[in-house]
Structure formats: C-alpha cells, structure tokens
C-alpha positions as CSV (number, residue, x, y, z in Angstrom):
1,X,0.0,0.0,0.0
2,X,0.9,3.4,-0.8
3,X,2.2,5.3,2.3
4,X,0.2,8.3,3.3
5,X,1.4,12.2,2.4
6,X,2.1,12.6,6.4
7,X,4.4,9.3,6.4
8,X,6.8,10.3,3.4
9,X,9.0,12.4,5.4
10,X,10.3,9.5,7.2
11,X,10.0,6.9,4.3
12,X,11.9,4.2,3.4
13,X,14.2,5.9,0.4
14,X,17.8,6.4,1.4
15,X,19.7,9.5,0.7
16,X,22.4,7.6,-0.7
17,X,20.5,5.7,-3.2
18,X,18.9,9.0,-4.2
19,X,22.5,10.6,-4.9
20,X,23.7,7.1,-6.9
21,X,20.7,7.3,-8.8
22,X,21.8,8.9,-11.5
23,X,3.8,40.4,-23.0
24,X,1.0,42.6,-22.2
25,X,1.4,41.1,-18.1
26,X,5.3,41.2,-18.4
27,X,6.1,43.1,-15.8
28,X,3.1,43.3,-13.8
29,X,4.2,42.2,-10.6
30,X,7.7,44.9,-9.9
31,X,8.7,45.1,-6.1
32,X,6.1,46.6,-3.6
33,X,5.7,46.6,0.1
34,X,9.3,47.1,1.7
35,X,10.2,49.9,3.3
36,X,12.2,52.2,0.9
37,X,15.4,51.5,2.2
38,X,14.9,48.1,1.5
39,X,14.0,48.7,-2.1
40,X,16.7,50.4,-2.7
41,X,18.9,47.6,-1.2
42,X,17.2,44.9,-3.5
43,X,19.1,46.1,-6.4
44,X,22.3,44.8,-4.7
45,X,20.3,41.2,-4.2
46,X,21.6,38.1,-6.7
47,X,19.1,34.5,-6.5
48,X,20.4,31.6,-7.5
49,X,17.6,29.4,-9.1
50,X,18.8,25.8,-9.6
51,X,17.3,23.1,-11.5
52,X,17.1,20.8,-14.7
53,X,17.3,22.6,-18.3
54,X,13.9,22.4,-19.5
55,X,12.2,25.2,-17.0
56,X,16.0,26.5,-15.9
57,X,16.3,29.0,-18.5
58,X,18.5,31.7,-19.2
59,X,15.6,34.0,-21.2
60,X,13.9,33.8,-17.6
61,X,16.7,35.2,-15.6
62,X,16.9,37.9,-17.9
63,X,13.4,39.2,-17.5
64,X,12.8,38.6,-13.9
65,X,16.2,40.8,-13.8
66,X,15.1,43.8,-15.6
67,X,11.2,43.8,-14.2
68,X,12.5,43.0,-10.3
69,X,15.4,45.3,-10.1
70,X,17.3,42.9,-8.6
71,X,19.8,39.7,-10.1
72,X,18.2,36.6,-10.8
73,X,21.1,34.0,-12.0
74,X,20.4,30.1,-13.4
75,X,22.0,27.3,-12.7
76,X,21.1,24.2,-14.1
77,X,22.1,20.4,-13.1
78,X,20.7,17.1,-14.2
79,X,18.3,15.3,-11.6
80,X,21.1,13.7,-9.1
81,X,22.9,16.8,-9.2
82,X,20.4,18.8,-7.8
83,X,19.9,16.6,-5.1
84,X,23.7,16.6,-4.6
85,X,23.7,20.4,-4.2
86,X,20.5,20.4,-2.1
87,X,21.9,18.0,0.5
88,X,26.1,18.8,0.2
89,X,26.0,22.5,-0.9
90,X,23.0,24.0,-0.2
91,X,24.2,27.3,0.0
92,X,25.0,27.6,-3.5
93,X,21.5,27.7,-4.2
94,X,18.7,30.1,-3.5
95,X,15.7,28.9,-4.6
96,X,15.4,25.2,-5.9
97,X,13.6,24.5,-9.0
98,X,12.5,21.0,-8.0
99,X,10.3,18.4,-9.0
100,X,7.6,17.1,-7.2
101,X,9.1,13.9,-6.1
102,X,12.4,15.8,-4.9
103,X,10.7,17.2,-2.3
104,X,10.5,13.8,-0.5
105,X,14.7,13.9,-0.1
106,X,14.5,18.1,0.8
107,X,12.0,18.2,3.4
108,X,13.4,15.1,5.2
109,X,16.9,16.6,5.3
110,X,15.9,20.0,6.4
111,X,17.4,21.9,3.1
112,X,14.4,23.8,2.8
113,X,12.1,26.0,4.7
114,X,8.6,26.4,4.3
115,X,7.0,29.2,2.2
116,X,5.0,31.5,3.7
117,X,1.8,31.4,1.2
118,X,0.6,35.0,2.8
119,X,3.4,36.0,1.3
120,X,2.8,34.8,-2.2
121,X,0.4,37.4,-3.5
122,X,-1.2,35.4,-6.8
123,X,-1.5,32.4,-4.0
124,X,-5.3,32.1,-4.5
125,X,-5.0,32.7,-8.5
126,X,-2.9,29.3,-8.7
127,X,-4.0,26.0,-10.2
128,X,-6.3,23.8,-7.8
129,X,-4.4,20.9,-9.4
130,X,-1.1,21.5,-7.0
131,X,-3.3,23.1,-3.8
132,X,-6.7,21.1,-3.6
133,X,-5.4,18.4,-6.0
134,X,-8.5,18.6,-8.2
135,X,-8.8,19.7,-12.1
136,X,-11.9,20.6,-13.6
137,X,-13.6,19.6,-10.5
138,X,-12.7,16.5,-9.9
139,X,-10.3,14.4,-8.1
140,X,-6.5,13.7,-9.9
141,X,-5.0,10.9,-10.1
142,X,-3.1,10.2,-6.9
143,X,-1.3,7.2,-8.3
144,X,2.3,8.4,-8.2
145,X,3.2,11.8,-6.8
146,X,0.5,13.6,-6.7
147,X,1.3,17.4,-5.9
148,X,-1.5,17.9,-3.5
149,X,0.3,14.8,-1.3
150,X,3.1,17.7,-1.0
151,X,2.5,20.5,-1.3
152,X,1.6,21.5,2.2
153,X,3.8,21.4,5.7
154,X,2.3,21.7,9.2
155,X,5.6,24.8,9.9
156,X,8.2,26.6,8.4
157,X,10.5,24.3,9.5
158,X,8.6,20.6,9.0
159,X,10.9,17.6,8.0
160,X,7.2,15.8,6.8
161,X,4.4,16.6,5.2
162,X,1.1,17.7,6.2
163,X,-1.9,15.7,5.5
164,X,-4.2,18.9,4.3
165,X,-3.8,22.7,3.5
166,X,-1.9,24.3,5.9
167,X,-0.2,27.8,5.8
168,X,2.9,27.1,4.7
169,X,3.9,25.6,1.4
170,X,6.6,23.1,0.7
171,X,7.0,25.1,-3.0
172,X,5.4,27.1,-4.9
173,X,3.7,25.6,-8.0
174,X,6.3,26.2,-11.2
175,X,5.4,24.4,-14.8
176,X,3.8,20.8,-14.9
177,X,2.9,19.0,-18.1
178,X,1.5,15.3,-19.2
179,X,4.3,13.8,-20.9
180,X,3.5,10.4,-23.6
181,X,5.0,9.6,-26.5
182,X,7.0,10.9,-29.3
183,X,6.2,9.8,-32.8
184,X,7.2,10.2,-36.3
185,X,4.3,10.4,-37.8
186,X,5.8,10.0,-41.1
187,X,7.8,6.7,-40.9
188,X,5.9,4.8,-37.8
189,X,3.3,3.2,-41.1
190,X,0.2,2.9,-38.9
191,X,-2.4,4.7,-36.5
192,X,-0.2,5.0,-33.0
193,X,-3.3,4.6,-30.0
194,X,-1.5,3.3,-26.8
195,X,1.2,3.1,-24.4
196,X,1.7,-0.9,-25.8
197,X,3.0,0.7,-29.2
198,X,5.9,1.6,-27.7
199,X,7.1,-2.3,-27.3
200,X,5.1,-3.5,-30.7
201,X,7.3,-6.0,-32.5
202,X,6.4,-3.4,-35.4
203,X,9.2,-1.2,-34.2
204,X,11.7,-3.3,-33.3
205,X,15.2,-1.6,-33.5
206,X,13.5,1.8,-34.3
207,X,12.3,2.4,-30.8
208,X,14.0,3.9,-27.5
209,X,13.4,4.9,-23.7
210,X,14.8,7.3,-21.3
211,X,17.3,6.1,-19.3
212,X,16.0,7.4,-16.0
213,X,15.1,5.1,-13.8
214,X,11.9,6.7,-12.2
215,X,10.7,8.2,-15.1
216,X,11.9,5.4,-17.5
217,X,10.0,2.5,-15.7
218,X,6.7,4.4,-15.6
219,X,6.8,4.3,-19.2
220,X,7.9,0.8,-19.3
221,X,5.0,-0.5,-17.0
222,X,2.1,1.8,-18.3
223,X,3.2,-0.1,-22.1
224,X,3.6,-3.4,-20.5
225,X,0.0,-3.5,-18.8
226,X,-1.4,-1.2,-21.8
227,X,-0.3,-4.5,-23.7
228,X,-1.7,-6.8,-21.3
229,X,1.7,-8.4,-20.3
230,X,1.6,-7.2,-16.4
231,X,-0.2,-5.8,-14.3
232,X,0.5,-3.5,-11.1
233,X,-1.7,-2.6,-8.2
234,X,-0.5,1.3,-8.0
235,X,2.2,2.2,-11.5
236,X,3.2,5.2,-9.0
237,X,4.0,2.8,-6.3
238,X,5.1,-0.9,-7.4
239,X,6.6,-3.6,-5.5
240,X,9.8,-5.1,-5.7
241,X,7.8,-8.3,-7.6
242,X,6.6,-6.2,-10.0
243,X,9.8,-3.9,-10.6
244,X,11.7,-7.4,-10.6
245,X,9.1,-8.8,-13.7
246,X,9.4,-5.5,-15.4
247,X,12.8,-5.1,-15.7
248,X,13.6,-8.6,-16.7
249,X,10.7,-7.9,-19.4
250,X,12.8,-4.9,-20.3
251,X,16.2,-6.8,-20.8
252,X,14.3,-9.3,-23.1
253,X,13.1,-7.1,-25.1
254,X,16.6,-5.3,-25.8
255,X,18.5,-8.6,-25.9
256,X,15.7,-8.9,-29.0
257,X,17.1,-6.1,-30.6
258,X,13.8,-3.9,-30.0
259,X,15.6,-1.1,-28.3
260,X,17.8,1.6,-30.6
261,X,18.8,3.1,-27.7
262,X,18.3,4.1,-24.4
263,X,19.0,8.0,-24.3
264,X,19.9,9.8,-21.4
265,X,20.0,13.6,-22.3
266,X,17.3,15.8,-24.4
267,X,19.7,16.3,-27.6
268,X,20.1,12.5,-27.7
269,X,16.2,12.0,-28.2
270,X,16.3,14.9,-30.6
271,X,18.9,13.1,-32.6
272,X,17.3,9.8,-32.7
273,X,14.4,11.1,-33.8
274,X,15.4,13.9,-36.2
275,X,17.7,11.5,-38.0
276,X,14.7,8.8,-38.1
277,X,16.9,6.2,-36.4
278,X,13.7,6.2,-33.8
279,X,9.9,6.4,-34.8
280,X,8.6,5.5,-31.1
281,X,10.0,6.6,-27.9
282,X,9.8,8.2,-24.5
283,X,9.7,12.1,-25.0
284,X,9.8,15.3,-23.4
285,X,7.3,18.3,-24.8
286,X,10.4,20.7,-25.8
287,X,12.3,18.1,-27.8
288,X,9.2,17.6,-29.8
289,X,9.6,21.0,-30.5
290,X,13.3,21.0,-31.3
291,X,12.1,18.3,-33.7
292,X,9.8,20.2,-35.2
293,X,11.6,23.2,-35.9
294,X,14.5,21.3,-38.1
295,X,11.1,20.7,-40.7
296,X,11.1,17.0,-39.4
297,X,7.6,15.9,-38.6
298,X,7.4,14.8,-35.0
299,X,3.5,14.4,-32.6
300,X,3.6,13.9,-28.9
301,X,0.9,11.5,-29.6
302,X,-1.9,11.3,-27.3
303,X,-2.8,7.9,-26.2
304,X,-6.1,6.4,-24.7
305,X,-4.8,5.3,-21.1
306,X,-3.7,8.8,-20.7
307,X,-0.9,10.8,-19.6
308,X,2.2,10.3,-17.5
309,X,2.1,13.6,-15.0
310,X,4.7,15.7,-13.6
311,X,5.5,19.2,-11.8
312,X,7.8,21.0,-10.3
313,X,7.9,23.8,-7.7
314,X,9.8,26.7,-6.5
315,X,11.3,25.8,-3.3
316,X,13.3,28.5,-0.7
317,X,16.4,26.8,0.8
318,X,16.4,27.1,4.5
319,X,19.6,29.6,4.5
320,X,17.7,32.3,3.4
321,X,16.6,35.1,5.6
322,X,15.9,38.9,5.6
323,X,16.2,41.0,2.6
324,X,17.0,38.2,0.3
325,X,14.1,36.3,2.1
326,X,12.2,38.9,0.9
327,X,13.6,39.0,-2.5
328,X,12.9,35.3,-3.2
329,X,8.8,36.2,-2.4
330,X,8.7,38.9,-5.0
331,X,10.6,36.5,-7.8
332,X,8.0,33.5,-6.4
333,X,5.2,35.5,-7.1
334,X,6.5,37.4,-10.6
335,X,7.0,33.9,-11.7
336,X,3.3,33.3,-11.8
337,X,2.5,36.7,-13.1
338,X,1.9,35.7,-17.0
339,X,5.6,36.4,-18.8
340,X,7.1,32.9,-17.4
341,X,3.5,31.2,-18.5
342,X,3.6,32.5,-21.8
343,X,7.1,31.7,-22.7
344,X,6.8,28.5,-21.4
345,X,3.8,27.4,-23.1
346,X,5.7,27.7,-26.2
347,X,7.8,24.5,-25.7
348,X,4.4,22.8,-24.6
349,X,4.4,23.5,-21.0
350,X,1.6,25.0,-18.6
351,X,1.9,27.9,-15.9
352,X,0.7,27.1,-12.5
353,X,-1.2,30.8,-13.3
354,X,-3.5,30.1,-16.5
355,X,-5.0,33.0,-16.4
356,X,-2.2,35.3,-16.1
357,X,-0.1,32.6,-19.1
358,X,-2.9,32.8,-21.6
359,X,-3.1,36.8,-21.0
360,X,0.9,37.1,-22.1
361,X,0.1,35.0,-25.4
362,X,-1.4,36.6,-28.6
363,X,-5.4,35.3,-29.1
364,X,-3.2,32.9,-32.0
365,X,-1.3,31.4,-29.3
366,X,-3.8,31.3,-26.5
367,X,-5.9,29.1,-28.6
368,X,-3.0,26.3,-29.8
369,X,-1.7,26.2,-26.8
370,X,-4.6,26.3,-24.6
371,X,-7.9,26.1,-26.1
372,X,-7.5,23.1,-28.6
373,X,-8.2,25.6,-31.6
374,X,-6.5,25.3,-34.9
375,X,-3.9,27.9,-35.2
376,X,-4.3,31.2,-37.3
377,X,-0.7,32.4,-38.0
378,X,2.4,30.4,-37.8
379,X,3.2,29.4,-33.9
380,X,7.1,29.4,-33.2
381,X,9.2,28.1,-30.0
382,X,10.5,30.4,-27.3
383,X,13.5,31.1,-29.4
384,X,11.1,32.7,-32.6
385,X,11.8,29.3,-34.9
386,X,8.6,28.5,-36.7
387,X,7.0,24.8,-35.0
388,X,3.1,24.6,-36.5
389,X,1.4,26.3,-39.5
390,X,-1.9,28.0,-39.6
391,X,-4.6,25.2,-39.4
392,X,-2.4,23.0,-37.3
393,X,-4.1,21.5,-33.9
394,X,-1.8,21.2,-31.0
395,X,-1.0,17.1,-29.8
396,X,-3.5,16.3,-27.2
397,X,-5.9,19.0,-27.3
398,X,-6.9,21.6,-24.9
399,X,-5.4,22.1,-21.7
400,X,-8.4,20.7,-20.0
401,X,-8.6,17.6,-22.2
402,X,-4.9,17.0,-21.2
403,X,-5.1,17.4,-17.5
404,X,-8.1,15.2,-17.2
405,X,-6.6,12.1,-18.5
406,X,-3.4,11.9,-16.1
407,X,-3.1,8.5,-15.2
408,X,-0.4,8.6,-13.1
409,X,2.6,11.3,-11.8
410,X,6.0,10.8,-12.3
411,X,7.2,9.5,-9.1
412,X,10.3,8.6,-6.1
413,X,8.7,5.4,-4.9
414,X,9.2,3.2,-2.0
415,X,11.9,1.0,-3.6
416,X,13.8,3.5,-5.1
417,X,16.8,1.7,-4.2
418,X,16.0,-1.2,-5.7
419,X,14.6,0.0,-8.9
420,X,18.2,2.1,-9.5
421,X,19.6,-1.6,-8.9
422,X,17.5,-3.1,-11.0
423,X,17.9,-0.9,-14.0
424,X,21.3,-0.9,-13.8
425,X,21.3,-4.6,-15.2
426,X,18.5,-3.3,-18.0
427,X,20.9,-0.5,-18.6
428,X,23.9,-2.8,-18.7
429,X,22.2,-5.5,-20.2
C-alpha cells in the first residue's frame, strides 16, 4: 500500500541511493511593500535558481532581472545533481527548481524552509491541481506523486508533510505537463493509439526509452499493462515483484534487438528522432519542439490510457533570511504573473497561473496552446523558430482535455533503491 502524504517524510528511500541514482502582463508584478530603504537595497540582491534545463532558462533570468530590479542567475544540473547540491551544498543555491518527487529527499533533510503562502500574493489565482489536488472539478490521479500529497507542511520548518492545506507551502507551483509519447508520424506506417506501441514487434530496433530510472519505468509499465503483459496494483508505487518482472521484461526485449537506444539527455532523443533512427519513444514536450523546428515531422501523440504527469515547484532553501528572504517572495510570485506562462507554453508546457499565461500570449497562441483551436498564423518556439502552421491542432488537445486524462505522476517510490539496482542490469544488459 501506498504510504500516506504525512508518512513520506520518514519513508523508506535512502539519501544515498537517491545521490547514486543517477507580453502585455510582463512586468506586472515589480517590487512593492518594503520599506524604501529596502528597495533600494534589492538592487544589490543576486538569487540563485537551480534546477534541470527544461524550465532552468536563461531567457527567464533575464526578465525577472530587468522587471524586479534585482539579479536573478540560473544554474542548471541534471536530476542527481540537484539533489547533490541540495543535500552537500545547499548554500550555493537560492531557490530550488524541483520536482515534485524531490521534495520527499529536501524536506526530510531539512534543506528547505517552508514558504509563507501570505506572502505569495497570486497564491489564491494558482491552479487547484497543485493546492486542492482537483482539475476541472474532480479528483486527480493520486497514483504516483501527486502534488496535493506535497504541497503542504504543518511549519516553516517541518521535516514531513502535512496531510491537508496548511499555511505554509513546501514550494510554490512552477510548470507541470503530461508527458506520452513521441512519434514520427511520417515513418511509424500505422495509427499510434497506446502506451503498448511503444514495445510492438512493429518497431523493433527503431524504438527507444529514457534512461532514467523513475521516469523510465513508468513508461515501461504503463506499455507493459497497456499490452496486457503485467499488471501492477499502484504504477506510481510498485513492489519489488513487480519492478523485478518489469525489468527482466525490459532486458528481453533489448537482448531482442527492439531497443535503438536508451537516451539519457534531451539532444540525444532529438537526434534519434530527427535523424529517423527512432519512430517511437519516451519524450519530453520541448524536444518535440526542437524536432519540429528542423522541418522534421514529429507528434507527442496522445494515447487512450492517458498521460504520465509531472511538476515541479519553487522551493526557498532554509539559509535564506531577511532581505534576500524577501527578494525570493517577490521572484515566487512574478514567476506566476503571466511572462514565465507565456514563454513557457511555447515549448508545450503550462503555468501554474493560466489566467495570467494565456493573457501574455497573442489570441493565435492562446488558442494552440490552450484552447484546442487550430492555429491562425504560424506558432514558433521560445527562441522565434517557426514549430506549426496556420490550421495545425496542438497534440493532445486543450489544456483541460490533457489534465483530465493523467493516469499517473512521475514518481520517487518506496523502492527507489531497488529500482536504481535493478535498471542498472536493463541499462547494462
């Protein structure tokens, strides 16, 4: 069983293991409220913001600099090394761009202090789907990690997590998407429907997976039971039985040749699929882009068990205090205030402020990227390079039709440990 939101804090997962394993609203929110000396002092202020490359990005720096008044610097690391810095360096960082699932090594350790949500003015404009863990009026999917399961601490200073909504945040919500799979639409020969395409013998030797283990073997076991080959009481959650069957499943299948390649980095599963090596495989929202804008026909294909959740969330490391305190709630907030949203959206991502995201994109992009409308005009990445035509409908539909078919979150489960031992051998294999 699936411990409870409360119990995490002392769970099972090791730290060790963890650290083996692997514009019209830009500008909206500006500094208020301090006493004048203090704003004055915030121009001297630099925040570090640390995380993984795809939400760690330099264009956001930049802006938050020039509408705050003070410095906001990236830093970006892959998934262990942010834990690394968290836990052996956590001065070096400011505020923590982590995902949801990190928060169960932070909180434990003590690395981060608990957000104030008084303090976050846009608090209340936020989506329900981090703080009352409901979209569209119903219930998510709490299979995996779930935001609502922690999102919330009982104190500033909690090493757990509090079983409803308290006053104090353990983060505050950043972007999220539903990640599937990524398809060339063009050379796959058939209609792609579900998860158990990914290990057809149609694509043998022209498919891949990430090679991360927690995000990898969600994909693995929502194609295996989409296939009808296993199935698993909680995909968010599995048991040492059924990480054991999965991975061995896994090794057959690449000792059969079915696996290209197991990529570890975005540009690798931009390569393989750009170059047509892959036609199937586990993929993130902005490489589909980055596909798309070498003129290389690439769909994150939506898929009828649904989508494979994730988030992440600002978090304030615990060293911070007074005027940089301070400094950290004005960037928290700004970063909901629309110009992060509707920069963001363009490599397929969604603001934890909708309404303020969809207000900083033209009526063009509002309606591709939100809406479910055929575009008007061309629609173009972050970077300006052209992605979809005029008529094109984005993969998966409106924002609502994606966010109500999660099926489960990406996730650190219970046997963290073992999985990372386990798909050593796949990896190794």
């Amino acid at each position: 069983m699936k411990k409870s939101a409360k119990a995490i804090g002392t769970g099972r997962v090791s730290r060790r293991s963890i650290l083996k394993g692997g514009a019209a609203v830009a500008g909206t929110t500006l500094v208020t409220g301090f006493p004048t000396v203090w704003a004055q002092n915030l121009k001297d202020v630099t925040l570090n913001h640390t995380g993984m490359s795809y939400s760690t990005l330099p264009d956001i720096a930049r802006q938050a600099s020039e509408d705050l008044g003070f410095k906001v610097e990236m830093s970006v690391v892959d998934h262990p090394g942010l834990i690394n810095r968290m836990i052996n360096d956590p001065n070096s960082i400011d505020v923590a761009d982590m995902e949801i699932w990190q928060s169960k090594i932070a909180v434990p350790q003590g690395v981060i202090q608990g957000v104030e949500i008084a303090k976050v003015r846009n608090w209340d404009q936020l989506t329900p789907l981090y703080t009352a863990g409901t979209f569209n009026g119903k219930e998510v999917s709490r299979e995996g990690d779930a935001p609502i399961e922690y999102i919330y601490l009982d104190a500033v200073d909690a090493r757990g997590f509090a079983s409803g909504q308290t006053e104090f945040a353990t983060f505050v919500p950043g972007v999220y998407n539903a990640d599937t799979l990524g398809i060339r639409p063009d050379l796959v020969g058939r209609e792609i429907t579900s998860w158990a395409d990914l290990i057809s013998p149609d694509f043998k030797g022209k498919a891949a997976i990430q090679n991360i283990p927690t995000n990898g073997i969600m994909d693995a076991m929502m194609a295996l039971e989409s296939a009808g080959e296993l199935t698993y009481g909680d995909k968010g959650n599995p048991t040492q039985d059924e990480i054991q069957k999965t991975i061995a499943r896994l090794i057959e299948l690449k000792r059969d040749g079915h696996w290209r390649a197991l990529w570890n980095t975005f540009d690798e599963s931009v390569n393989l699929m750009a170059g047509g090596e892959v036609v199937i495989q586990s993929m993130w929202s902005p490489a589909v882009t980055a596909v798309q804008t070498q003129n290389v026909p690439c769909v994150y294909q939506p898929l009828k068990e649904g989508y494979r959740g994730w988030g992440n969330g600002l978090a304030m490391m615990s060293h911070l205090d007074g005027l940089k305190r301070d400094a950290a709630y004005e960037y928290m907030t700004w970063y909901n205030s629309g110009w992060v949203g509707g920069f963001i959206a363009k490599q397929g991502y969604y603001s934890a402020n909708p309404e303020t995201a969809k207000a900083a994109l033209s009526e063009n992009e509002r309606g591709f990227f939100y809406e479910g409308k055929a575009a008007t005009d061309d629609i173009t990445s972050p970077t300006g390079q052209k992605t979809n035509s005029a008529g094109d409908v984005r993969d998966g539909g409106s924002y609502e039709d994606r966010f109500s078919s999660v099926a489960v979150w990406n996730n650190l489960m219970d046997e963290a440990e073992f999985l990372y031992s386990k798909w050593n051998e796949f990896s190794a294999a």
